[in-house]
N, C-alpha and C positions, 0 to 999 in steps of 0.2 A: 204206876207203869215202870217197870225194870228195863232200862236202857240195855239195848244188844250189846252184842262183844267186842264189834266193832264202835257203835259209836262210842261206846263207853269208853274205849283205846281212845277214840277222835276226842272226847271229851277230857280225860286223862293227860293228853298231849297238849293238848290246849291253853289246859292249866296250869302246864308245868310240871307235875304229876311224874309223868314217864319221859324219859329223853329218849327220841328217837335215832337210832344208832345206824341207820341204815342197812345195807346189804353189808353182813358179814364177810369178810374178806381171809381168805386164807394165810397164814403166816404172821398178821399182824391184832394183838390181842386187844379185843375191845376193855377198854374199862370201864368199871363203877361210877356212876356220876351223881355223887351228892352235893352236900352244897357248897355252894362256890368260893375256894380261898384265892383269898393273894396271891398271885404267884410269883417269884422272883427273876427277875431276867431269864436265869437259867432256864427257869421254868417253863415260861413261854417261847423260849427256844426251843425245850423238848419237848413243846406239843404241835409248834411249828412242823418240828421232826417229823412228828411220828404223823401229822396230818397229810404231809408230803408224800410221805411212804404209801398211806394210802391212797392219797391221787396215784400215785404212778401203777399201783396196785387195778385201780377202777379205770387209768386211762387202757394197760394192758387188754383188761377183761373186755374194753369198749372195743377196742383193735379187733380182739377174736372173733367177738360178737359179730363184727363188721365184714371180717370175711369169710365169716360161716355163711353169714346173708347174701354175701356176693356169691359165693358158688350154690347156696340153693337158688339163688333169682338164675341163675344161668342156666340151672337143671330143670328150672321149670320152662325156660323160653325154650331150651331142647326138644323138650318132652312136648313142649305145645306145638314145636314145628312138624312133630313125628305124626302127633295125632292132627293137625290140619292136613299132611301129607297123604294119613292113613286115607280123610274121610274124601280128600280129592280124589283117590287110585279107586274108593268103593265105588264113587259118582261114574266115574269114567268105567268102570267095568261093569255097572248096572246098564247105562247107556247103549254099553258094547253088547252085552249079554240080551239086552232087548232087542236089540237090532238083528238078535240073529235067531231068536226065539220063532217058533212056525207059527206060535199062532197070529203073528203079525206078517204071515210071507201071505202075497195075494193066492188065491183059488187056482 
């Protein structure tokens, strides 16, 4: 049995295999990750860095994400008042429209 492409990633990652590197972020360059050295103060300073950099990168992207969302929910509560409005104006002008129709006027 040959594992999918996915589990076989799931399984991969599991083992340590593949590091999972997340959503690629623009501006800031992923790197290589083999195996693990020492690193010197400096070191872990500039990954501190450059981990920063990408929060601030992922918290931006989370902000736009946020009010992309806020003006679609507000165009959809719009659009749902137009069409609750539309389907009230139909009820009432069917009502109206019967009401004046002959074949409901007495003999």
């Amino acid at each position: 049995h040959q594992p999918t492409r996915s589990s076989s990633f799931l399984l991969d990652l599991l083992s340590g295999r593949t590091l999972n590197k997340g959503v690629a972020r623009t501006g800031i360059p992923r790197k290589k990750v083999g195996k693990a050295q020492p690193l010197s103060p400096n070191g872990w300073a500039s990954r501190a860095y450059h981990a920063a950099l990408a929060a601030q990168a992922a918290q931006r992207d989370a902000d736009y994400a946020l009010e992309e969302a806020s003006r679609d929910a507000d165009l959809a509560r719009a659009a749902a008042n137009q069409a609750q409005a539309a389907l009230l104006q139909a009820q009432k002008d069917s009502v109206y429209n019967a009401a004046k129709s002959p074949g409901l006027k007495p003999f």
